[in-house]
Residue frames relative to the residue before (quaternion, step in Angstrom):
aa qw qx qy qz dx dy dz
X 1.0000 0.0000 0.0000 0.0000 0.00 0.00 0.00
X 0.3482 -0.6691 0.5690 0.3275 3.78 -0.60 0.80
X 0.3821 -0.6350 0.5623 0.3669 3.45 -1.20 0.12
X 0.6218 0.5119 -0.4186 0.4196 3.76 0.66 0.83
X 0.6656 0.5010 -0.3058 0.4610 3.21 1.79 -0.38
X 0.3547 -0.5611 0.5494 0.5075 3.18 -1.42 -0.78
X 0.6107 -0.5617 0.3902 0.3992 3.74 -0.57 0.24
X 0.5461 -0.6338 0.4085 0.3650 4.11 -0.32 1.57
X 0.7972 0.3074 -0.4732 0.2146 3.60 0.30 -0.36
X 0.3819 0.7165 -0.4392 0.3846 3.73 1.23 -0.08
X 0.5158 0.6304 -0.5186 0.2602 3.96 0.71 -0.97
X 0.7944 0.4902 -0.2797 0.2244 3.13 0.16 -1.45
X 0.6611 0.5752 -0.2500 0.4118 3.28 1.50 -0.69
X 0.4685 0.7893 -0.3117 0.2457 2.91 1.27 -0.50
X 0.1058 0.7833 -0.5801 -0.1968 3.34 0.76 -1.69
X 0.0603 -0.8017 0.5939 0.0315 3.33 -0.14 1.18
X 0.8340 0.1418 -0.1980 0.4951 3.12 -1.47 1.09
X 0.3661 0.7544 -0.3516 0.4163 3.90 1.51 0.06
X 0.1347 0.6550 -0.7243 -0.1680 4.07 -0.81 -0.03
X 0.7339 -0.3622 0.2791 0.5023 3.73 -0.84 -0.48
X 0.5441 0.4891 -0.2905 0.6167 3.57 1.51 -1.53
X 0.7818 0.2761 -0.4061 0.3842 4.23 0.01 0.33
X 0.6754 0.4903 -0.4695 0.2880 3.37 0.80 0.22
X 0.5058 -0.7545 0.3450 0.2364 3.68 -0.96 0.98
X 0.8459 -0.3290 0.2560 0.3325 2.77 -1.29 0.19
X 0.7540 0.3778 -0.1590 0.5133 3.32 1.29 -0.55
X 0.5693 0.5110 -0.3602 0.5338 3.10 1.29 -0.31
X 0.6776 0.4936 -0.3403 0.4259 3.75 0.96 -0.34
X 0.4015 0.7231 -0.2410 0.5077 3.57 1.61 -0.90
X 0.7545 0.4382 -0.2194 0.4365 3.26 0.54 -1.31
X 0.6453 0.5127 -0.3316 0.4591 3.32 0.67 -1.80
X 0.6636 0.6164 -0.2822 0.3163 3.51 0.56 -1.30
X 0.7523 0.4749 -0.1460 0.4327 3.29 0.84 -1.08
X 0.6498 0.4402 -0.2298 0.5755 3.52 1.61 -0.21
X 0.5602 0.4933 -0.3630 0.5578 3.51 1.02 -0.21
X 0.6764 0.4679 -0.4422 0.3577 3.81 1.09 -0.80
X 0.5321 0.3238 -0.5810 0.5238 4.08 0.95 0.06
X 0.8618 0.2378 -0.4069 0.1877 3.38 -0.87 0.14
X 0.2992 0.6067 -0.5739 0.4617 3.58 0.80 1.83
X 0.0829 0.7893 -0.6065 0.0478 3.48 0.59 0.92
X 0.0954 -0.7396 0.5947 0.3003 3.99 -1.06 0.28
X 0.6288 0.3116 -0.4167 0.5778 3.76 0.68 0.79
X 0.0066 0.8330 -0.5397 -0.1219 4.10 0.47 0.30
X 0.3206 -0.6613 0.5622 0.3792 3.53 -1.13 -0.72
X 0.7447 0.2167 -0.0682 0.6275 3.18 1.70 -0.83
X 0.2767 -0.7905 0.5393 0.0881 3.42 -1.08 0.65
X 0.0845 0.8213 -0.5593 -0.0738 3.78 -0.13 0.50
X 0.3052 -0.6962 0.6493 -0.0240 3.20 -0.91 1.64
X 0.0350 0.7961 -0.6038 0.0193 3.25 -1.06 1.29
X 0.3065 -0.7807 0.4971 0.2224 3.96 0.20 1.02
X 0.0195 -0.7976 0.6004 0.0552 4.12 -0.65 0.70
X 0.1848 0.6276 -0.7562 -0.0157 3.70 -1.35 0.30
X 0.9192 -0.0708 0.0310 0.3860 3.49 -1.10 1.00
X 0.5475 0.6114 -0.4008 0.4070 3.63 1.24 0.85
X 0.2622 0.8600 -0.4104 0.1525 3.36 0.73 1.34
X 0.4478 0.2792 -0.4390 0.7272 3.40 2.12 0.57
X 0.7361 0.3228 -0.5050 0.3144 3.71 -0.27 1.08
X 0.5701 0.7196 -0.2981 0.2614 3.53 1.01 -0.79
X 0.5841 0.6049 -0.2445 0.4829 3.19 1.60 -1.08
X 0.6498 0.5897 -0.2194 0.4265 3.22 0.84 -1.22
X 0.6726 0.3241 -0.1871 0.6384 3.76 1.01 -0.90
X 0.5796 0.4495 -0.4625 0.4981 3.98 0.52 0.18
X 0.7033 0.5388 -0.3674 0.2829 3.49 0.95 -1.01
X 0.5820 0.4841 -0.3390 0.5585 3.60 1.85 -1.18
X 0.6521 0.5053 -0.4331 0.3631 3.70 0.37 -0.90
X 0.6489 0.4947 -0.3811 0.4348 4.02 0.82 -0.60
X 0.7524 0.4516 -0.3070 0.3684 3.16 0.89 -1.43
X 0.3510 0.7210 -0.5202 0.2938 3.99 1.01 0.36
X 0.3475 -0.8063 0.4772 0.0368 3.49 -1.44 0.71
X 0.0649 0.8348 -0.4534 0.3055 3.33 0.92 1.57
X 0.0535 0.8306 -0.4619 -0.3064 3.08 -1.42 0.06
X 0.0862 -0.9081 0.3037 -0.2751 2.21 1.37 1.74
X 0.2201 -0.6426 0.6014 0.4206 4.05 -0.47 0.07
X 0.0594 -0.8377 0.5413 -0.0426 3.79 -0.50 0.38
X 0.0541 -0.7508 0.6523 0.0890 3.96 -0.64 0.92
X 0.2474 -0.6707 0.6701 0.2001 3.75 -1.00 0.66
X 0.2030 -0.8171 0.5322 -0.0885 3.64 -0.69 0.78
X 0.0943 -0.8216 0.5608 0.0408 3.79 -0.31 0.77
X 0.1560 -0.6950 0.6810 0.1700 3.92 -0.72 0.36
X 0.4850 -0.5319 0.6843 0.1164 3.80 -1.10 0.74
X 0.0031 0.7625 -0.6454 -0.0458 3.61 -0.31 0.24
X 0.6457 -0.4528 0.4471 0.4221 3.68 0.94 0.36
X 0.3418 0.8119 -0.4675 0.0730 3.66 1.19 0.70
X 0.5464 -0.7305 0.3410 0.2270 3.77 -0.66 0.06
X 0.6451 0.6567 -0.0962 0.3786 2.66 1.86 -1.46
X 0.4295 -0.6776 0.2546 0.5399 3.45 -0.22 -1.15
X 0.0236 0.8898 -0.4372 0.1291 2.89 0.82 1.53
X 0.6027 0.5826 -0.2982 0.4565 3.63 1.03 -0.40
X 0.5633 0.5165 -0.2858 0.5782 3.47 1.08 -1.05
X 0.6818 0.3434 -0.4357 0.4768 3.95 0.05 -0.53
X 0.6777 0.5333 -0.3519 0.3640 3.42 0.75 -0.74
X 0.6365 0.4643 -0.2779 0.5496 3.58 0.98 -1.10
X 0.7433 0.4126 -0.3134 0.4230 3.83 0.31 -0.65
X 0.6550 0.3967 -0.3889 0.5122 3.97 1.30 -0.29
X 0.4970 -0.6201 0.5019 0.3415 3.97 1.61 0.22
X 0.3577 0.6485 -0.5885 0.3242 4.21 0.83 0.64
X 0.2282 -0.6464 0.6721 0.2798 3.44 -0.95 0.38
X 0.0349 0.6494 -0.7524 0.1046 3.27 -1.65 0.98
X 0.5323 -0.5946 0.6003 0.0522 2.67 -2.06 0.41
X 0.0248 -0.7718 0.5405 0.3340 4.00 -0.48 0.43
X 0.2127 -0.6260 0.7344 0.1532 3.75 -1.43 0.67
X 0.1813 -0.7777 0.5897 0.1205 3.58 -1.03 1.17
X 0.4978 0.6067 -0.3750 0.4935 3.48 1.56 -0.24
X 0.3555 -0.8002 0.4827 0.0182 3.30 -0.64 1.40
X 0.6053 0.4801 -0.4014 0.4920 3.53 -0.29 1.38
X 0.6456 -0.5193 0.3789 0.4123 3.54 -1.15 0.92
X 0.7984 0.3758 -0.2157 0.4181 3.74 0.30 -1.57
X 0.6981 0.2735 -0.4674 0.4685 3.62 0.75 0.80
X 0.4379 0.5722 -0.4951 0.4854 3.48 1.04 0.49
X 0.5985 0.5218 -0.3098 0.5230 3.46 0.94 -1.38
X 0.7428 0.4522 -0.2360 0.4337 3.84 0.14 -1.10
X 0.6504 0.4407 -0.3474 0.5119 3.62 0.61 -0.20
X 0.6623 0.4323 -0.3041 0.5311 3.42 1.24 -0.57
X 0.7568 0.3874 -0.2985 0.4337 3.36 0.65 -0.06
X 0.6688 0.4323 -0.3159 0.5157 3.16 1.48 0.29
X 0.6076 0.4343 -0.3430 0.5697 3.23 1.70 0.42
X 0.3031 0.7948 -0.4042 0.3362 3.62 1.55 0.05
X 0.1175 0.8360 -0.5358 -0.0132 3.97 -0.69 0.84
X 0.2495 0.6853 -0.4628 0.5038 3.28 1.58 0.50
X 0.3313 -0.6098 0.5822 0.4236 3.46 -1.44 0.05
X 0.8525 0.3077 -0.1343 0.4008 3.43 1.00 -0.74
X 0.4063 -0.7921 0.4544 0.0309 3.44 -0.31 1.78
X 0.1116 -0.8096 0.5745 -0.0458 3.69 -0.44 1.70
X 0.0103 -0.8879 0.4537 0.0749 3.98 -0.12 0.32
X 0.3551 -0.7999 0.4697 -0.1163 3.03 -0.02 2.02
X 0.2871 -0.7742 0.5206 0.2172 3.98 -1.08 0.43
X 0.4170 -0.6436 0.3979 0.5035 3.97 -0.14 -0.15
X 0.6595 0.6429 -0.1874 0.3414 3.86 1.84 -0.70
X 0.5578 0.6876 -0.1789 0.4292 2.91 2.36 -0.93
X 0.0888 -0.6767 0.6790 0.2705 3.74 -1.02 0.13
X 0.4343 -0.6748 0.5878 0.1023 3.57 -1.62 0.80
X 0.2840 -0.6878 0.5899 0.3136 3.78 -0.69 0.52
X 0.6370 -0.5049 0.3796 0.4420 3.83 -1.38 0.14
X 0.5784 0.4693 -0.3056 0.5931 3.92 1.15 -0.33
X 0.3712 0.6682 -0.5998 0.2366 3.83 0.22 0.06
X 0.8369 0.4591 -0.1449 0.2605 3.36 0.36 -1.08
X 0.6357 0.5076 -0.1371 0.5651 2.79 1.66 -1.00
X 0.6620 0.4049 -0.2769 0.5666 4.19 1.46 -0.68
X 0.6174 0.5252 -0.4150 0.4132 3.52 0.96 -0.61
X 0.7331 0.4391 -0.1634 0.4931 3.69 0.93 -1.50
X 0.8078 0.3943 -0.3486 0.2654 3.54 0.91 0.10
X 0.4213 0.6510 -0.4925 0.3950 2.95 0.93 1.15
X 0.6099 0.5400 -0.2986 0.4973 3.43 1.38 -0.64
X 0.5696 0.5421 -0.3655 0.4981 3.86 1.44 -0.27
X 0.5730 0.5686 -0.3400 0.4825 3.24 0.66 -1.59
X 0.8570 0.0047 0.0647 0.5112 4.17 -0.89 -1.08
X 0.3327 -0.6919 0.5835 0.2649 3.65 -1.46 0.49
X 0.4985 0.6137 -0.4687 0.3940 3.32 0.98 0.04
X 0.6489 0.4492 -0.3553 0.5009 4.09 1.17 -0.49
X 0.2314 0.7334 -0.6377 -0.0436 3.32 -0.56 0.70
X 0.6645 0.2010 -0.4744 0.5413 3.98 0.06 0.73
X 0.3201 -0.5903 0.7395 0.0466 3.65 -1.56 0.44
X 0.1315 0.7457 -0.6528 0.0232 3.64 -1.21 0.51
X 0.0151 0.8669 -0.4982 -0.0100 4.20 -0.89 0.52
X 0.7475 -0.5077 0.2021 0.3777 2.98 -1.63 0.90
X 0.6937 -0.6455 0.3054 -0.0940 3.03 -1.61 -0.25
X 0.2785 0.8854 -0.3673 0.0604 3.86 0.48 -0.23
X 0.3732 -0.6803 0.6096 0.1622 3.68 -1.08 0.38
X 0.0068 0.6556 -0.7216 -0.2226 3.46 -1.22 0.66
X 0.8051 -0.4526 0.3620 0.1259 2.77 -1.94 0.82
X 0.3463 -0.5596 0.6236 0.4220 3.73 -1.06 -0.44
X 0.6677 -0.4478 0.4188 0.4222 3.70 -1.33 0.69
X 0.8826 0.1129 -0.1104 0.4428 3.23 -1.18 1.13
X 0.5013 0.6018 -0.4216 0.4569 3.72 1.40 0.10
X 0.3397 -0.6286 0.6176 0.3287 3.80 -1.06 0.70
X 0.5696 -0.7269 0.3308 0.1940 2.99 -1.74 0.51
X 0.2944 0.8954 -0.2564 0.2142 2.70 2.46 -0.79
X 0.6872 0.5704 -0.1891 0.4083 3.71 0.69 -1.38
X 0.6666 0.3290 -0.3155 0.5897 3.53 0.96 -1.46
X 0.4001 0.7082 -0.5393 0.2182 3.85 0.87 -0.90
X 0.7210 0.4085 -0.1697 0.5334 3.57 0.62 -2.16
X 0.6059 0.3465 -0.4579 0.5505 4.12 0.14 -0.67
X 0.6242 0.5185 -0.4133 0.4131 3.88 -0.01 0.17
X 0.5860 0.4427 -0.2445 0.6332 3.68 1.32 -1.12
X 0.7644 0.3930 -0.3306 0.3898 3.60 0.09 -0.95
X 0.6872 0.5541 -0.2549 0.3946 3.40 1.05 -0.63
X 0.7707 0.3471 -0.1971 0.4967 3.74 1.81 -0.59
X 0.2382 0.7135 -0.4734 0.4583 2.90 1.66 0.84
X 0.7250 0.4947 -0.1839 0.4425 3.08 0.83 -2.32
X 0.6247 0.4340 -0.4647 0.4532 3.97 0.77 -0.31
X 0.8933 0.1993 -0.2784 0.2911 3.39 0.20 -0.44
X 0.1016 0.5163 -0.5725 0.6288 3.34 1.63 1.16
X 0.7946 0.3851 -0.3363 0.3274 3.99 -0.52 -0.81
X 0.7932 0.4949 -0.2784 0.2200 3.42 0.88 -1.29
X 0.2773 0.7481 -0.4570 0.3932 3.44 1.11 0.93
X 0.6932 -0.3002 0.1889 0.6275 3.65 0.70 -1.53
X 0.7717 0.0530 -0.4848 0.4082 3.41 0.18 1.78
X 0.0264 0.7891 -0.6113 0.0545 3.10 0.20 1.60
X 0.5551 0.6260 -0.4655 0.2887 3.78 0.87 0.06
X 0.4879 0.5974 -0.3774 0.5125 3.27 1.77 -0.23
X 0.5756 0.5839 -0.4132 0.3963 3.68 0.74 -0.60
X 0.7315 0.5253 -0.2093 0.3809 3.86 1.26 -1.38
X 0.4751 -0.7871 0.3161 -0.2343 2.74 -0.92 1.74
X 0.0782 -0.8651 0.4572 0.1907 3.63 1.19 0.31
X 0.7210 0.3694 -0.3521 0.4688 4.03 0.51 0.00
X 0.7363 0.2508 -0.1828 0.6013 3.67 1.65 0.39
X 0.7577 0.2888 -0.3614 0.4603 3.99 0.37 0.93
X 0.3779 -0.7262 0.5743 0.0053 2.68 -1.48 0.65
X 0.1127 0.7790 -0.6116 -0.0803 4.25 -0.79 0.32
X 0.8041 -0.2643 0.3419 0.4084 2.97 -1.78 -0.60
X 0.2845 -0.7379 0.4777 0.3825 3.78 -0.12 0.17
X 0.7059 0.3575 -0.3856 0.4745 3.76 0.58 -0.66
X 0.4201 0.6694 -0.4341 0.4325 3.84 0.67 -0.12
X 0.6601 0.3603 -0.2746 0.5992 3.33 0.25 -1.92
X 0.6930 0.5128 -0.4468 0.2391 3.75 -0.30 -0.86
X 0.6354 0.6861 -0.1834 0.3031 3.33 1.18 -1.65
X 0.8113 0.4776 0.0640 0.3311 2.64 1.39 -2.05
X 0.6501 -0.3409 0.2365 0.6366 3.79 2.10 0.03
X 0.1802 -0.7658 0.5535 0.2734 3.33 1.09 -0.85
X 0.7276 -0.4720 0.2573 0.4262 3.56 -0.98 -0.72
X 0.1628 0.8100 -0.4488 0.3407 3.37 1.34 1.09
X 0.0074 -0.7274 0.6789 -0.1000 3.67 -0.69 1.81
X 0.6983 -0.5019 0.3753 0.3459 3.28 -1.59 0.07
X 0.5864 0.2150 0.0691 0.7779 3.70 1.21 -1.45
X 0.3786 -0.6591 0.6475 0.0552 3.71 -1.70 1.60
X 0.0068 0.8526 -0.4637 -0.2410 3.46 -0.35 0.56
X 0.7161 -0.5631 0.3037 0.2792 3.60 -0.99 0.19
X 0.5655 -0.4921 0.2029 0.6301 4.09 -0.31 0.96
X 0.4851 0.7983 -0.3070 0.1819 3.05 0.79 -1.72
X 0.3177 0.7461 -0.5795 -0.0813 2.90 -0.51 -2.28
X 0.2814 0.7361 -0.6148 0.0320 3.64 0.27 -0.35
X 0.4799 -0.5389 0.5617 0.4047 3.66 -1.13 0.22
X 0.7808 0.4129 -0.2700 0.3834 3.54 -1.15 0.21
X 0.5556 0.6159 -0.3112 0.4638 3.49 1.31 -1.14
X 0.5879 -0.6772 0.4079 0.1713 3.48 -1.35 0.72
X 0.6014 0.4523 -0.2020 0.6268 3.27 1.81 0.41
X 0.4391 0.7205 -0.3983 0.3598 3.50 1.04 -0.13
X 0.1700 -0.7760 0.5816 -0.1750 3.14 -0.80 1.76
X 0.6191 -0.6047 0.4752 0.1589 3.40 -0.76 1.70
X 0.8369 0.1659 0.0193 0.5213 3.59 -0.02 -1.87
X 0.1750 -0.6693 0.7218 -0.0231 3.27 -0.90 1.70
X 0.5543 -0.6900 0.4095 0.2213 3.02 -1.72 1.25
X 0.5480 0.7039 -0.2469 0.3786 3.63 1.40 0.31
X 0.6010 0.4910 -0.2159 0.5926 2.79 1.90 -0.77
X 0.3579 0.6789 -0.4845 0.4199 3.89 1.85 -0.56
X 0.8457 0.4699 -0.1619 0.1941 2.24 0.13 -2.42
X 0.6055 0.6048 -0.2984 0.4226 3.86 1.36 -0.41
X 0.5650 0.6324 -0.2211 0.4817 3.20 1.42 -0.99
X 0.7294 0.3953 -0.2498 0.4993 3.88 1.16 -1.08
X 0.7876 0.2993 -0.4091 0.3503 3.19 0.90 -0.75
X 0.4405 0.6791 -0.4589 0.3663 3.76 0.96 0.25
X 0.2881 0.7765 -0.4136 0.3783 3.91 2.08 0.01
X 0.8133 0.4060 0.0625 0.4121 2.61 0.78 -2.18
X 0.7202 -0.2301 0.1654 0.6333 4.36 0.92 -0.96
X 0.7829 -0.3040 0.3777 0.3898 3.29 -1.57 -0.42
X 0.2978 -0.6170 0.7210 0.1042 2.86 -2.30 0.34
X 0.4109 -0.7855 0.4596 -0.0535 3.30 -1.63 1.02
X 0.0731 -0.8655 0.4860 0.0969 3.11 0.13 0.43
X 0.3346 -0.8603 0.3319 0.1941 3.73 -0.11 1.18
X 0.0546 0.9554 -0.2061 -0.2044 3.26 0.56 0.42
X 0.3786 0.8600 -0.2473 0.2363 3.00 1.97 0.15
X 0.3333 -0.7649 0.3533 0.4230 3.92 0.49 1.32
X 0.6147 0.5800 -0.4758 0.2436 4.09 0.30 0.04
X 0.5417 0.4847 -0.3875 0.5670 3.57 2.00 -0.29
X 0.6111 0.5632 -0.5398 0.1341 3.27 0.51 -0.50
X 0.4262 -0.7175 0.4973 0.2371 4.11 -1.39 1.07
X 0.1245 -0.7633 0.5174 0.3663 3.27 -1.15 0.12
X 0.1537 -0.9032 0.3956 0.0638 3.52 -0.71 0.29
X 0.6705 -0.5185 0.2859 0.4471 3.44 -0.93 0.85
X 0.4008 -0.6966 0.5725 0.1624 3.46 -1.30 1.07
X 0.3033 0.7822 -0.5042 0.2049 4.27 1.64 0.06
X 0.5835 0.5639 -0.4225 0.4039 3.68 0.73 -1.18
X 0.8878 0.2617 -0.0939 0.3666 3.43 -0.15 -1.65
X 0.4363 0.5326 -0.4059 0.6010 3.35 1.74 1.12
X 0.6855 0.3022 -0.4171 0.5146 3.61 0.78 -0.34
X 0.4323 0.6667 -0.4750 0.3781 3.96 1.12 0.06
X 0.6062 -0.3210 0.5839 0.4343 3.52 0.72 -0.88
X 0.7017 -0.4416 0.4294 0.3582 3.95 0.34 0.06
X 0.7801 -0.3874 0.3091 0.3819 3.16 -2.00 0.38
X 0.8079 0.4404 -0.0797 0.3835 3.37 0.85 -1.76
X 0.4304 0.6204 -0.3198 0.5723 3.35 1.53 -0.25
X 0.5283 0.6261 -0.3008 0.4883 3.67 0.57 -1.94
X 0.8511 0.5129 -0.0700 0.0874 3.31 -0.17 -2.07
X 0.6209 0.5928 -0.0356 0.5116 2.60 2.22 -1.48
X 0.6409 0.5683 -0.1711 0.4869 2.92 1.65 -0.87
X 0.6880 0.4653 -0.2111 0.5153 3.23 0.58 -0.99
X 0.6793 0.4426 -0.4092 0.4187 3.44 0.72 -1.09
X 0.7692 0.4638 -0.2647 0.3509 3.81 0.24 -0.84
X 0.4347 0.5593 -0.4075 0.5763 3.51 1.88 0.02
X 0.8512 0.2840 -0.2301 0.3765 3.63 0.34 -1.08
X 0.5023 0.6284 -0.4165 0.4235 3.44 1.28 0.17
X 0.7879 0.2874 -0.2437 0.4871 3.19 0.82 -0.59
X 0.5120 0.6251 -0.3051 0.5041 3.35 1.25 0.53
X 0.4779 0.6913 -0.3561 0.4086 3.50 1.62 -0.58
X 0.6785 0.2856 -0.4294 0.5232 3.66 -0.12 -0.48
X 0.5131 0.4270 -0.5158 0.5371 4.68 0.36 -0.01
X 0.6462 0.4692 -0.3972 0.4522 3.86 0.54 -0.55
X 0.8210 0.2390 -0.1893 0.4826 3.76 0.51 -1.06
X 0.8385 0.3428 -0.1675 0.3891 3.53 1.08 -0.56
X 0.6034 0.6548 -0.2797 0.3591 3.27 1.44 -0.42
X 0.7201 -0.5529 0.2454 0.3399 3.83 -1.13 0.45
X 0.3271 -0.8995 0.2163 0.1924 3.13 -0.17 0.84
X 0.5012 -0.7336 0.4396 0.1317 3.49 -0.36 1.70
X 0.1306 -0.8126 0.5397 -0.1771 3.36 -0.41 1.84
């Protein structure tokens, strides 16, 4: 992958210059017809994809998540987050099965999906995220391979704004997977990611599932007036570490890319950057010395 591009298989998903109300008749036909292999009613894997108001993105992440190459049974799975928009209609008209959660907040969107989950193995997907064609198959095969892994988590990427090089997020991407494996000693639950891991499904269930004190909001932005510390993803790492280990996938074909909206509503790349850095600097010696969070 150059570090100016995006990586050749993402184009197609895009739809450039595309909302939902411009794609045709064929272009829905299509989506439709790839989403229909992955409505298994006996899956092995379950991919759980939480939505509020992401009906010019959702398609776009169904299209990378169909076009994957498993031979895997696999259900794709939408939560409703109580959207307004016309998210439901894209969903009903590409034939996705979903669920509606009126309880507003990520960790009951998550939790309904995991409690509707019939796969053995639980993949958690974003509506903002694109998926390489190996996601499924590198993410879920650590949890085959040893019983001692039961949660999986993987790398990462930003896309850009139109016409933006990538070069900038390229380094905030290095500086940022340092900081995971600086963490994964004794706070790898900070490392877990709800739009990039995957566990056992009866584990997570056993273990609390994704159950926090305060829900936070898709959003989250720092600074914002809803911004919530504990994210049910980091819970959800914390329970299943009760039970065995975590993974960290490092193999560059799992790596996602994902929507750059969050660390835009911060204030920007450099804003994002400034922030974070001077949180985790002074947090570094809890990364190498602190008790370790099991």
């Amino acid at each position: 992958m150059s570090l100016f591009q995006l990586p050749k298989w993402i184009k197609p998903h895009l739809f450039e210059g595309k909302n939902f109300k411009d794609l045709t008749d064929e272009d829905i036909n299509s989506l439709r017809s790839k989403i229909k292999h992955f409505k298994s009613d006996d899956p092995d894997v379950s991919i759980m994809i939480p939505a509020w108001n992401e009906e010019n993105n959702i398609y776009r992440t169904l299209s990378s998540l169909s076009s994957n190459i498993t031979s895997l049974r696999v259900e794709i799975v939408v939560i409703n987050n109580n959207s307004t928009d016309q998210t439901q209609l894209v969903l009903d008209k590409l034939g996705v099965k979903n669920y509606l959660q009126p309880k507003q907040g990520t960790a009951f969107a998550r939790e309904l999906g995991l409690e509707k989950a019939l796969g053995k193995y639980h993949l958690c997907a974003d509506s903002d995220s694109f998926y390489p064609p190996q996601w499924i198959d590198l993410m879920c095969k650590p949890l085959m391979a040893n019983d001692n892994i039961v949660g999986v988590y993987g790398r990462y990427s930003f896309i850009p704004s139109k016409d933006e090089s990538r070069l900038p997020w390229f380094l905030y991407e290095k500086v940022t997977g340092a900081m995971v494996r600086l963490r994964k000693a004794r706070r790898e639950h900070i490392n877990f990611l709800g739009f990039n891991m995957g566990f056992i499904t009866e584990v997570g269930r056993q273990n609390g599932g994704f159950n926090v004190l305060k829900t936070r909001a898709f959003e989250n932005a720092i600074g914002s007036e809803n911004f919530v510390e504990e994210a049910e993803d980091g819970r959800m790492a914390v329970n299943l570490k009760k039970t065995g280990q975590l993974k960290l996938v490092t193999d560059s074909r799992a790596r996602v890319f994902t929507s750059a909206r969050r660390i835009n509503a911060e204030g920007g790349l450099i804003k994002s950057f400034k922030h974070r850095f001077l949180k985790h600097s002074g947090q570094l010696s809890e990364y190498l010395n602190g008790v370790k969070v099991e």
